[in-house]
PyMOL commands that place a pseudoatom at each C-alpha (Angstrom):
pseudoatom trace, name=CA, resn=UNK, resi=1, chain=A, elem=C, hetatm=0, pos=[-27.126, -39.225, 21.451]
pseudoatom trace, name=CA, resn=UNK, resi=2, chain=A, elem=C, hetatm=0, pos=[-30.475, -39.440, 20.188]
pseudoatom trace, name=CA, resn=UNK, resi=3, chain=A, elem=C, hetatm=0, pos=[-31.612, -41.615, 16.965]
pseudoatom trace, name=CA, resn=UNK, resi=4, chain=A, elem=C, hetatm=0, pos=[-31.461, -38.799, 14.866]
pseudoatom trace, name=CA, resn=UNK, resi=5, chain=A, elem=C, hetatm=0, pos=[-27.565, -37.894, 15.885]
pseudoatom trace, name=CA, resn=UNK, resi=6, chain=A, elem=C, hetatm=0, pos=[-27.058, -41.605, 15.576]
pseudoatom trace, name=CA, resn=UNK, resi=7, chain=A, elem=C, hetatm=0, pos=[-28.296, -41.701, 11.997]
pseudoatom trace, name=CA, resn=UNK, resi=8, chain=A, elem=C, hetatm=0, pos=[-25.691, -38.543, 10.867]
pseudoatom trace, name=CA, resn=UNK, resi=9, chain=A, elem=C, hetatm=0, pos=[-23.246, -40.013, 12.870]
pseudoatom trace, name=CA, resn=UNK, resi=10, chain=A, elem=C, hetatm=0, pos=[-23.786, -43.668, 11.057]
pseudoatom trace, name=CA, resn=UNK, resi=11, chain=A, elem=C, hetatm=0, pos=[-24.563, -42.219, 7.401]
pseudoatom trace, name=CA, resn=UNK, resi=12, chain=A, elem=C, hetatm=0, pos=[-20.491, -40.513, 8.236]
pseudoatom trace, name=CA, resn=UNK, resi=13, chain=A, elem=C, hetatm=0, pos=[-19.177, -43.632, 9.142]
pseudoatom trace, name=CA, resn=UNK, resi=14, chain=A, elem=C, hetatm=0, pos=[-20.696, -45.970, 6.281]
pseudoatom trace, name=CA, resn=UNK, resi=15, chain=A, elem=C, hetatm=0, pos=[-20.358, -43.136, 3.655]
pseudoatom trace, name=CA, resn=UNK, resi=16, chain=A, elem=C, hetatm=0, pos=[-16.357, -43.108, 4.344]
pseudoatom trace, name=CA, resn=UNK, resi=17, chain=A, elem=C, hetatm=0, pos=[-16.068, -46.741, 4.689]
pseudoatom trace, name=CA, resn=UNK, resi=18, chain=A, elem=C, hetatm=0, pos=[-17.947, -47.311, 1.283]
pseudoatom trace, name=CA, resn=UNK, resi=19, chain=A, elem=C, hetatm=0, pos=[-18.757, -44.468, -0.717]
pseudoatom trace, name=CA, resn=UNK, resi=20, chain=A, elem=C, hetatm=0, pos=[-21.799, -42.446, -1.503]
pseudoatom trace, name=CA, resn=UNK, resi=21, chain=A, elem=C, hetatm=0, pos=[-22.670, -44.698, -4.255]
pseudoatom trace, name=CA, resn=UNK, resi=22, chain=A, elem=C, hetatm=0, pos=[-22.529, -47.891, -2.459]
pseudoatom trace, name=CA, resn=UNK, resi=23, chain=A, elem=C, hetatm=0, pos=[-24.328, -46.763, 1.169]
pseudoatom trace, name=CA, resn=UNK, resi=24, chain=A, elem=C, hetatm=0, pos=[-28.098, -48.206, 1.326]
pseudoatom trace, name=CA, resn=UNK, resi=25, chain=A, elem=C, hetatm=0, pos=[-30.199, -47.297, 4.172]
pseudoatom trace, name=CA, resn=UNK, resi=26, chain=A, elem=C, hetatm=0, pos=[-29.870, -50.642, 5.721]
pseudoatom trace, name=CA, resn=UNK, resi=27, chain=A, elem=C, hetatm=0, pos=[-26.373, -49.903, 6.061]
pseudoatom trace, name=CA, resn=UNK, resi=28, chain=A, elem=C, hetatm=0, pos=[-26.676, -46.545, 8.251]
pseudoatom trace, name=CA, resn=UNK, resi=29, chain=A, elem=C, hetatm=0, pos=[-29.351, -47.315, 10.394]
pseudoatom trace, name=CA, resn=UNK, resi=30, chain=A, elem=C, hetatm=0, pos=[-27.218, -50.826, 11.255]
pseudoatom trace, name=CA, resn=UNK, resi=31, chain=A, elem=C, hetatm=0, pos=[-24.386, -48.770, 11.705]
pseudoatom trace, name=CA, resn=UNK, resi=32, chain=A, elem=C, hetatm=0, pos=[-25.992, -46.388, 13.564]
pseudoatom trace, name=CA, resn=UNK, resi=33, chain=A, elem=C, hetatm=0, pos=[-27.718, -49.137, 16.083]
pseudoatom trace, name=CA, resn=UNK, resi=34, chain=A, elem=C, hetatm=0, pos=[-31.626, -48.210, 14.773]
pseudoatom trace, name=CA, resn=UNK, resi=35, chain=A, elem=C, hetatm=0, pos=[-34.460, -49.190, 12.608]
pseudoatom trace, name=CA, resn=UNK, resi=36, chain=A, elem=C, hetatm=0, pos=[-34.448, -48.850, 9.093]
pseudoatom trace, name=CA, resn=UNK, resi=37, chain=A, elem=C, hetatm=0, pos=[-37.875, -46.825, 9.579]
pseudoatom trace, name=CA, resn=UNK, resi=38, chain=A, elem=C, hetatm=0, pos=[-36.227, -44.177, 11.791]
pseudoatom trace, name=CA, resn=UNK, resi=39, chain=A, elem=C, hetatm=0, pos=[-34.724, -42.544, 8.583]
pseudoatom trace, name=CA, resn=UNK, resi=40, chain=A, elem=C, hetatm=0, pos=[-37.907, -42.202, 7.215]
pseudoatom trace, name=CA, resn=UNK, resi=41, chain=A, elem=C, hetatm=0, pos=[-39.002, -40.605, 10.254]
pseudoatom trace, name=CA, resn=UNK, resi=42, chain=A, elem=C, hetatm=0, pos=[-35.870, -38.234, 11.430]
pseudoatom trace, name=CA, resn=UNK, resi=43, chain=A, elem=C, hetatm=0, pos=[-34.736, -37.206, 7.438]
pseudoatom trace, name=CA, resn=UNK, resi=44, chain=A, elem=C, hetatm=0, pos=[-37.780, -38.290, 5.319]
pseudoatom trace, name=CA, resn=UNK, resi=45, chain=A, elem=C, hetatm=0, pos=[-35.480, -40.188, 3.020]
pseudoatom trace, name=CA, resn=UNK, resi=46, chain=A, elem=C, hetatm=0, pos=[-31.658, -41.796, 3.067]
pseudoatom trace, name=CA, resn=UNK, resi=47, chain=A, elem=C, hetatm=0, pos=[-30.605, -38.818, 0.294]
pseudoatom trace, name=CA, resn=UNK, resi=48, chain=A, elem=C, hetatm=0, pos=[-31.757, -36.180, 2.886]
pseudoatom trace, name=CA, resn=UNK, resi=49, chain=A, elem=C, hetatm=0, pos=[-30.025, -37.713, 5.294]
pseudoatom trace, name=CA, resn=UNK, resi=50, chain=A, elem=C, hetatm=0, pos=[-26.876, -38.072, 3.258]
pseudoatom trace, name=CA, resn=UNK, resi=51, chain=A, elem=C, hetatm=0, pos=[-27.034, -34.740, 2.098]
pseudoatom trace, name=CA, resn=UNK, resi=52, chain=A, elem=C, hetatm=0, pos=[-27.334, -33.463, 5.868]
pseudoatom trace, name=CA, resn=UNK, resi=53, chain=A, elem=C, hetatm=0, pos=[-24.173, -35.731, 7.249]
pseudoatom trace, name=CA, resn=UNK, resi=54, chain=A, elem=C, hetatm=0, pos=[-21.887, -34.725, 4.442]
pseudoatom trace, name=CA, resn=UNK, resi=55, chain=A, elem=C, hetatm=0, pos=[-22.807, -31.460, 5.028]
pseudoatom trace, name=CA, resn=UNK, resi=56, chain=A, elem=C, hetatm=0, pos=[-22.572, -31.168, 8.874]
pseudoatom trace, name=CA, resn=UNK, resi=57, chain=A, elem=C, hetatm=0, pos=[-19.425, -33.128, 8.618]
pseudoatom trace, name=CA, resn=UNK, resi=58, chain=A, elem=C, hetatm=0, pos=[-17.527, -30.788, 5.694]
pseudoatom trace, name=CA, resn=UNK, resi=59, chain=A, elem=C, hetatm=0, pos=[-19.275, -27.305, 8.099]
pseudoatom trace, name=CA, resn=UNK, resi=60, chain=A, elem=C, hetatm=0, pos=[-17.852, -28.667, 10.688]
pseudoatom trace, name=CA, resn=UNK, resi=61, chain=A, elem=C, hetatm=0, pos=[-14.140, -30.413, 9.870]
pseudoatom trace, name=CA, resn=UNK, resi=62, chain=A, elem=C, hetatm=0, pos=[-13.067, -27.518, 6.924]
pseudoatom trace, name=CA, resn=UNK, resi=63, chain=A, elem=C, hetatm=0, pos=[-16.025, -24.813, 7.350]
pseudoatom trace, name=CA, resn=UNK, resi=64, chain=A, elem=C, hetatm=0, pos=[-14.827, -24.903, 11.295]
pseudoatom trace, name=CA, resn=UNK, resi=65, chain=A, elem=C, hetatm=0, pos=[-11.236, -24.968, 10.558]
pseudoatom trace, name=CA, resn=UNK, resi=66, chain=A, elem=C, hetatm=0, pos=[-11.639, -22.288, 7.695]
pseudoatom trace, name=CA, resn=UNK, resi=67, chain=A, elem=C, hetatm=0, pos=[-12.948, -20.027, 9.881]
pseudoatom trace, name=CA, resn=UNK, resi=68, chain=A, elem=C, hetatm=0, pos=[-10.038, -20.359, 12.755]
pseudoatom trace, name=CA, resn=UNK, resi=69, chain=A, elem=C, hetatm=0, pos=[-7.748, -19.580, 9.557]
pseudoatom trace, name=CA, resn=UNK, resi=70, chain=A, elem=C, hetatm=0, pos=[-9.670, -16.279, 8.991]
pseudoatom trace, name=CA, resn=UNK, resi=71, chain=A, elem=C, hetatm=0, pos=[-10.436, -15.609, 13.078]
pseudoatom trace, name=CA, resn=UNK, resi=72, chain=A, elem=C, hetatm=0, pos=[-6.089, -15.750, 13.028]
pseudoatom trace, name=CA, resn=UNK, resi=73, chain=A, elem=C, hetatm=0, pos=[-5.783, -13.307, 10.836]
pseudoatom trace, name=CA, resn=UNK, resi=74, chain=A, elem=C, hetatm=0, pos=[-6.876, -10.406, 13.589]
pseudoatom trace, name=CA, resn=UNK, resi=75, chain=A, elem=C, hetatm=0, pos=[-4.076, -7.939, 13.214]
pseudoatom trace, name=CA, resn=UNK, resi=76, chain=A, elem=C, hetatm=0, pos=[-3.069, -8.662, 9.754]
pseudoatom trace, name=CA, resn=UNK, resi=77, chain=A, elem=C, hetatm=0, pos=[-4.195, -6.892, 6.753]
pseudoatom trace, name=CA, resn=UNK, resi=78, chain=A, elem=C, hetatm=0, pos=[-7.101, -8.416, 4.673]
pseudoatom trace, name=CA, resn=UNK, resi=79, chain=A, elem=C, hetatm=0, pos=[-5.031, -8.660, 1.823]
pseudoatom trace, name=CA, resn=UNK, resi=80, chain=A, elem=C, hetatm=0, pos=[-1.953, -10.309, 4.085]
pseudoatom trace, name=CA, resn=UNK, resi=81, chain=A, elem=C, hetatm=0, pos=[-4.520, -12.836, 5.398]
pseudoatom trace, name=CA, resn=UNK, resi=82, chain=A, elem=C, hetatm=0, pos=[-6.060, -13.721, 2.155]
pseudoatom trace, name=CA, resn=UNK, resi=83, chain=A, elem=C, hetatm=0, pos=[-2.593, -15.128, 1.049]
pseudoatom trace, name=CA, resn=UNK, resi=84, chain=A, elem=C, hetatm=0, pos=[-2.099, -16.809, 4.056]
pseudoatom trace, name=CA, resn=UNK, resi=85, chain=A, elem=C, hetatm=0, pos=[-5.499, -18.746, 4.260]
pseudoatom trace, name=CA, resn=UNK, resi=86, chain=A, elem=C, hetatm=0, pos=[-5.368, -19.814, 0.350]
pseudoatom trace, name=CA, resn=UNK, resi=87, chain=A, elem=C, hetatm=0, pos=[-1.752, -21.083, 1.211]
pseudoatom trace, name=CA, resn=UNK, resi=88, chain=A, elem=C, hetatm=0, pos=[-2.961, -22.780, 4.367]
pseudoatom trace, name=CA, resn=UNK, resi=89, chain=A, elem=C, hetatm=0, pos=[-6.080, -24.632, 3.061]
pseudoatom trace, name=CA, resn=UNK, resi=90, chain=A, elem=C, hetatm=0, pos=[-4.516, -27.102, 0.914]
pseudoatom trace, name=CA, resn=UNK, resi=91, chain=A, elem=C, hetatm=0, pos=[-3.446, -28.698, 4.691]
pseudoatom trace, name=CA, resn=UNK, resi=92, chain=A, elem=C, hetatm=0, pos=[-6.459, -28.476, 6.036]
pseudoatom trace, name=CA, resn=UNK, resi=93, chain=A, elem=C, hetatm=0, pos=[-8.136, -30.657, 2.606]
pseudoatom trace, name=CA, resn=UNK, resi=94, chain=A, elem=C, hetatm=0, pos=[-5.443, -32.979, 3.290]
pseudoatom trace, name=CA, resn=UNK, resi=95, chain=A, elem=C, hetatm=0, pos=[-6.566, -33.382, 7.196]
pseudoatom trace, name=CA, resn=UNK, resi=96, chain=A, elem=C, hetatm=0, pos=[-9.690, -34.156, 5.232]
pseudoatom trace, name=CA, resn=UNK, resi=97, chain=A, elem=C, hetatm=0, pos=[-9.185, -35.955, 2.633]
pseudoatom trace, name=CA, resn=UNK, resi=98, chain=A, elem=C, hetatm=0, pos=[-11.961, -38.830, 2.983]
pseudoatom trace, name=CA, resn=UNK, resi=99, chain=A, elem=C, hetatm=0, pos=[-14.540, -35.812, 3.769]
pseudoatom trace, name=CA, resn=UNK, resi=100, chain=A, elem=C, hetatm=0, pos=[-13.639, -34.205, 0.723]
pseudoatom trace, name=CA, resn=UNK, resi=101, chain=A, elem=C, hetatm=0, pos=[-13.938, -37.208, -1.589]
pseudoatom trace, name=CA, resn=UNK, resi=102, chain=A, elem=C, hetatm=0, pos=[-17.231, -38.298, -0.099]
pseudoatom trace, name=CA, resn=UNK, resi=103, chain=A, elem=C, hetatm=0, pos=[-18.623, -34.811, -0.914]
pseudoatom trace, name=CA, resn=UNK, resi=104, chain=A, elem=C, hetatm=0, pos=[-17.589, -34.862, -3.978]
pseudoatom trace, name=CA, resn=UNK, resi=105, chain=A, elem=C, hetatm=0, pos=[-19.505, -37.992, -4.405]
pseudoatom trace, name=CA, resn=UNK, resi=106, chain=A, elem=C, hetatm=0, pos=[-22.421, -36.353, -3.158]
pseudoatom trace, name=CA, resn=UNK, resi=107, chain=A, elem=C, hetatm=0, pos=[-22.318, -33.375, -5.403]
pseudoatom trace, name=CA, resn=UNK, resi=108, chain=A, elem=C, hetatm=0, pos=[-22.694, -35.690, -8.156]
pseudoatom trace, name=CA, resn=UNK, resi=109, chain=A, elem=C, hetatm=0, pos=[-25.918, -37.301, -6.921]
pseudoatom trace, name=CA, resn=UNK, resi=110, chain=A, elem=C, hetatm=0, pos=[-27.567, -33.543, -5.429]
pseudoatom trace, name=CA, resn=UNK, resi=111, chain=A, elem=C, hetatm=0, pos=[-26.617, -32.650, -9.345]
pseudoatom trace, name=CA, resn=UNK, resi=112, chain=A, elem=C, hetatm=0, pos=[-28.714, -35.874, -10.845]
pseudoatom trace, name=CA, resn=UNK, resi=113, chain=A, elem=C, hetatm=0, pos=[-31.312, -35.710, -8.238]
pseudoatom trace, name=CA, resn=UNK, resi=114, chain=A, elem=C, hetatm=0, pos=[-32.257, -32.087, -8.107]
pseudoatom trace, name=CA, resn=UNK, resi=115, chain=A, elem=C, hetatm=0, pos=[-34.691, -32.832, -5.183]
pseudoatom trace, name=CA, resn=UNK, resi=116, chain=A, elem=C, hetatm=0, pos=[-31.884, -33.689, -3.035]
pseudoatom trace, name=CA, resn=UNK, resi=117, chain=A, elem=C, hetatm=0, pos=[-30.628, -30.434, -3.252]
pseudoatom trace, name=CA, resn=UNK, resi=118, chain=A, elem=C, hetatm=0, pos=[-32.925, -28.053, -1.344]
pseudoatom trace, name=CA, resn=UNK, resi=119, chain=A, elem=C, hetatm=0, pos=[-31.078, -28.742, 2.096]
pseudoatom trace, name=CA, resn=UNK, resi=120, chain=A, elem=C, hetatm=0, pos=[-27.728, -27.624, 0.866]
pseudoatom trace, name=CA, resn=UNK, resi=121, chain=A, elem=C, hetatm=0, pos=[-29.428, -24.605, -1.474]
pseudoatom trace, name=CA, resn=UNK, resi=122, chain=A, elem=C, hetatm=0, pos=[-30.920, -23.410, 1.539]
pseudoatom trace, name=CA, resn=UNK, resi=123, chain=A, elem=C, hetatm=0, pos=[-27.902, -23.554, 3.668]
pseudoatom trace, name=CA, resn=UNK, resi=124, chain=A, elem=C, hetatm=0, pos=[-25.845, -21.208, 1.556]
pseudoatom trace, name=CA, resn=UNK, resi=125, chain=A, elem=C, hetatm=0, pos=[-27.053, -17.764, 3.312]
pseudoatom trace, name=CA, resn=UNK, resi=126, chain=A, elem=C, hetatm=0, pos=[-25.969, -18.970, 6.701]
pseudoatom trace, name=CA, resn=UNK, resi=127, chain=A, elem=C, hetatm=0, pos=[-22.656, -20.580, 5.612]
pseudoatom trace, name=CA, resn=UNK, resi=128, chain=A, elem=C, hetatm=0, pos=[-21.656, -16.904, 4.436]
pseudoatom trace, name=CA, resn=UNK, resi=129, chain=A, elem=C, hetatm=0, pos=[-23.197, -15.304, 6.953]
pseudoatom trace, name=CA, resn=UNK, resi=130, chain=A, elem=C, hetatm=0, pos=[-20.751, -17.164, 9.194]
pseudoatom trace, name=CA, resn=UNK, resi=131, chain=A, elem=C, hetatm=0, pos=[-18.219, -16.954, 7.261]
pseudoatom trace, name=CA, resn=UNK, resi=132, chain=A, elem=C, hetatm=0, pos=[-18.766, -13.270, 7.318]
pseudoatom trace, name=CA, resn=UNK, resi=133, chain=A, elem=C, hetatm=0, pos=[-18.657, -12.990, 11.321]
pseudoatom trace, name=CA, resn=UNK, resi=134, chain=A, elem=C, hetatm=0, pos=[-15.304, -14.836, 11.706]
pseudoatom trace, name=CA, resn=UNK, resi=135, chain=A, elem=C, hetatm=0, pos=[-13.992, -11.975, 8.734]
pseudoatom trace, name=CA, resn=UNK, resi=136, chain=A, elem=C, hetatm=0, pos=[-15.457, -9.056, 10.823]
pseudoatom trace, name=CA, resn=UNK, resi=137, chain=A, elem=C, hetatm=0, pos=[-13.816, -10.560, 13.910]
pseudoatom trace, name=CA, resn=UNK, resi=138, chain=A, elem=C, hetatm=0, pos=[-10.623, -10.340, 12.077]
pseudoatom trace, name=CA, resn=UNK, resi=139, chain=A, elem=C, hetatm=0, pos=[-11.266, -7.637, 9.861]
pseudoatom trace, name=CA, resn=UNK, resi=140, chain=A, elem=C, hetatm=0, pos=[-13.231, -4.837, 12.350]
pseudoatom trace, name=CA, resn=UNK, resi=141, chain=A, elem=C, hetatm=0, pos=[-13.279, -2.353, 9.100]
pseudoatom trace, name=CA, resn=UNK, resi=142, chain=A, elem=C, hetatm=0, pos=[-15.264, -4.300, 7.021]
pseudoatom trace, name=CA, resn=UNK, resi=143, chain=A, elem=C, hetatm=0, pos=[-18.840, -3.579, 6.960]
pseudoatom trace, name=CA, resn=UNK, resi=144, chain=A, elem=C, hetatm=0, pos=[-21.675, -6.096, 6.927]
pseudoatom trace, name=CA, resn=UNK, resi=145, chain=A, elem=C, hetatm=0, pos=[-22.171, -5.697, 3.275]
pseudoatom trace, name=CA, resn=UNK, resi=146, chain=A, elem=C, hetatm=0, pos=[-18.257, -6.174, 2.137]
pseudoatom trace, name=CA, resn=UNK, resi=147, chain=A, elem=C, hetatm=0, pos=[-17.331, -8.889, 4.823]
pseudoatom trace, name=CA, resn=UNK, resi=148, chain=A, elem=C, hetatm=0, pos=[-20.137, -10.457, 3.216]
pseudoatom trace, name=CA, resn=UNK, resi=149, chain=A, elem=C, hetatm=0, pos=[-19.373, -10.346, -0.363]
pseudoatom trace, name=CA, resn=UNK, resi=150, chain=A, elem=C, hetatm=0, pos=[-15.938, -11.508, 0.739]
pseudoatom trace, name=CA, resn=UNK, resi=151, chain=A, elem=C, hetatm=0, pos=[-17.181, -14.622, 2.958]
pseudoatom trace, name=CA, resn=UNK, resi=152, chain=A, elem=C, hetatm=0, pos=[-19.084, -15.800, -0.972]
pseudoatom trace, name=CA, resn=UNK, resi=153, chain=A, elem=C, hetatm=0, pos=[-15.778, -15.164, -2.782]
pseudoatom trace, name=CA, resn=UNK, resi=154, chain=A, elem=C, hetatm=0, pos=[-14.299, -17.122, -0.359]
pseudoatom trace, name=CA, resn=UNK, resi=155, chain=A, elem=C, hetatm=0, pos=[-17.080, -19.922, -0.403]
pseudoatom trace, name=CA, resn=UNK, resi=156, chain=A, elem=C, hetatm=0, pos=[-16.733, -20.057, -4.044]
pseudoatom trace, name=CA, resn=UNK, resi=157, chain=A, elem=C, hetatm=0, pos=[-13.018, -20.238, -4.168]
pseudoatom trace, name=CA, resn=UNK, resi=158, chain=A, elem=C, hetatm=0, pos=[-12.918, -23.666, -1.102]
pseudoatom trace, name=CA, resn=UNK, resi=159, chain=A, elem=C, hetatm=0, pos=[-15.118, -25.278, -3.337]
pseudoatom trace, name=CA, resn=UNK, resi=160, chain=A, elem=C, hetatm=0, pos=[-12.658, -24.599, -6.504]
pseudoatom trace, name=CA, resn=UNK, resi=161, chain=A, elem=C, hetatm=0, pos=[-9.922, -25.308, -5.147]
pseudoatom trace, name=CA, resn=UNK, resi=162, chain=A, elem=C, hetatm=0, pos=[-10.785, -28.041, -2.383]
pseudoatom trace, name=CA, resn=UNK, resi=163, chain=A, elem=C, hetatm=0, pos=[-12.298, -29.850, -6.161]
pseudoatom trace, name=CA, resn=UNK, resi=164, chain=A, elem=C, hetatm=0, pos=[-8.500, -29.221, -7.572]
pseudoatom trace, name=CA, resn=UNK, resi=165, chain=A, elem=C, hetatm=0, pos=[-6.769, -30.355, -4.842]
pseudoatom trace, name=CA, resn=UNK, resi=166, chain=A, elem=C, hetatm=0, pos=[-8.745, -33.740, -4.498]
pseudoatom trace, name=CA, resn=UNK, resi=167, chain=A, elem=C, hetatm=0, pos=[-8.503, -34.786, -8.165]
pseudoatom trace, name=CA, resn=UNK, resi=168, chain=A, elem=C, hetatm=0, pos=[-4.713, -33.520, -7.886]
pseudoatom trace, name=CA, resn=UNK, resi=169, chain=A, elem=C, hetatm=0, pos=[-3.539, -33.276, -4.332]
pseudoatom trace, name=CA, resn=UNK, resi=170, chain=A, elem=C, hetatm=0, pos=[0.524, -32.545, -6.243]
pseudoatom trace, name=CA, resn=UNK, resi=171, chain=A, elem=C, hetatm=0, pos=[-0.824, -30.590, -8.931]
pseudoatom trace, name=CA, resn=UNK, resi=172, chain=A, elem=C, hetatm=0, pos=[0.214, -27.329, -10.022]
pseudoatom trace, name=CA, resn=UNK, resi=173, chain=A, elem=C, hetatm=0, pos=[-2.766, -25.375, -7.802]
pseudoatom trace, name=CA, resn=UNK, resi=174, chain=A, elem=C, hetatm=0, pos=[-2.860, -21.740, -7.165]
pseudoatom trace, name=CA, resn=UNK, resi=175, chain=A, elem=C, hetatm=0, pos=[-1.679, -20.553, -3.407]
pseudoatom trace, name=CA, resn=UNK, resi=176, chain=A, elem=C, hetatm=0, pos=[-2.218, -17.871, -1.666]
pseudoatom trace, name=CA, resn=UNK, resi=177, chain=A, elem=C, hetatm=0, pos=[0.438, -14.993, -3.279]
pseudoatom trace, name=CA, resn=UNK, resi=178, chain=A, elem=C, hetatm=0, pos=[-0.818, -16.510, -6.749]
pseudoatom trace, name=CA, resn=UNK, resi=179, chain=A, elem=C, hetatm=0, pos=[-4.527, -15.834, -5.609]
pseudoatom trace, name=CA, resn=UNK, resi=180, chain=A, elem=C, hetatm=0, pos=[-3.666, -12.263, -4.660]
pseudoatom trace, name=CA, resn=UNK, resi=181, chain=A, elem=C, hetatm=0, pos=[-1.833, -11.417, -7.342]
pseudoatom trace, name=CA, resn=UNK, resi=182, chain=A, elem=C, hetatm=0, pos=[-4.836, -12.747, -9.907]
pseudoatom trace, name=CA, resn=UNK, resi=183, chain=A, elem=C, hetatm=0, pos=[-7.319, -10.295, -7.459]
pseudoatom trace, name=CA, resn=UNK, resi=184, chain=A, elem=C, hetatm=0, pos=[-4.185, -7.363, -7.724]
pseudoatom trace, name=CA, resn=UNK, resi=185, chain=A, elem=C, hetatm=0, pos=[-4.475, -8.029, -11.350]
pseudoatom trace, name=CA, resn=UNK, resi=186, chain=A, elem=C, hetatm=0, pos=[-8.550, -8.061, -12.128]
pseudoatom trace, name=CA, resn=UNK, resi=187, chain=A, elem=C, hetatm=0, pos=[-9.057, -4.732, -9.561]
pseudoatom trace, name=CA, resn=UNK, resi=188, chain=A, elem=C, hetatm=0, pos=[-6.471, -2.970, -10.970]
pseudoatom trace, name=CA, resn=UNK, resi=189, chain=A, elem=C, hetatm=0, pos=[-8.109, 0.713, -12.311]
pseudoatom trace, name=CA, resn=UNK, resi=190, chain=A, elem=C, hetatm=0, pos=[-11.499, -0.930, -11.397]
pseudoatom trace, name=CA, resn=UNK, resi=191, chain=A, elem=C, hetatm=0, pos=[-14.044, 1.720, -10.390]
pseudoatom trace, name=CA, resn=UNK, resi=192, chain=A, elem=C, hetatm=0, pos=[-15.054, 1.372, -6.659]
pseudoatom trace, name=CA, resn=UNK, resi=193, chain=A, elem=C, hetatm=0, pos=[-18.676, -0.410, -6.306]
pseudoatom trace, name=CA, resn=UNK, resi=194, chain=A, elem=C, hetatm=0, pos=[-20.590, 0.719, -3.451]
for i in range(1, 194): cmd.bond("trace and resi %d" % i, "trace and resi %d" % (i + 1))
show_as sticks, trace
zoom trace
């Protein structure tokens, strides 16, 4: 690895370990076996590189795992495999549980420090244009334009109810049949958009 993989790698481990709060700089480039003055150079500050580490980490442990969910559904109907996935993902927060809180964390500061929050802004097109391949894989009879719109709902409802499940991991949350019954229930005698 190079000092810039080092430094994500380092800004994970300290983050977990200690909290988004309580990581300084001189924490993650010790833990990460480099100077101080490479985060400077590789992320320009230790928010951007926070920001990138929590973000590569959360793509890659639920973002990865979301999309294997939605990649299994091949052969199922889009409705079926909706109800499956929101029933599913509730295992796959608790396979990431010290992710999830760490994010959280960081949503807080990206929401007081409005700077910080360019790198994840500009990341949302390609998260649901991923998203959107994995449904198309699935789901051949979508078009670009609906497995699309269907990749943000689904963006919008991980964040929901990945928040809901880490403030109340044995709370009463919504799964899957509950979700498709709510969308059964809001589309009913709905005109068709195009």
């Amino acid at each position: 690895m190079g000092n810039r993989e080092d430094l994500l790698a380092g800004a994970r481990k300290v983050i977990i370990e200690r909290g988004v709060a309580k990581t300084t700089a001189r924490d993650i480039a010790t833990a990460a076996g480099v100077s101080l003055a490479a985060i400077g150079y590789h992320f320009g500050s230790k928010e951007q590189l926070i920001s990138e580490a929590l973000s590569a980490e959360l793509g890659t442990a639920i973002g990865d795992n979301m999309e294997e969910l939605i990649r299994a559904q091949r052969g199922s109907s889009l409705f079926e495999g909706f109800s499956e996935l929101w029933t599913t993902m509730p295992s796959v927060f608790a396979n990431n549980r010290d992710s999830m809180v760490a994010s959280m964390e960081n949503l807080v500061r990206v929401a007081r420090e409005p700077d910080s929050n360019n790198y994840l802004e500009q990341g949302l097109p390609a998260i649901y244009d991923e998203m959107a391949v994995a449904l198309r894989a699935a789901h051949p009879e979508l078009d670009e334009w609906q497995a699309r719109v269907v990749a943000q709902l689904y963006f919008v409802l991980v964040q929901g109810l990945g928040v809901l499940w880490a403030i109340a991991p044995e709370g009463e949350l919504p799964d899957g049949d509950q979700l498709a019954a709510a969308l059964l229930t809001i589309t009913a005698g709905a005109p068709k958009l195009d």
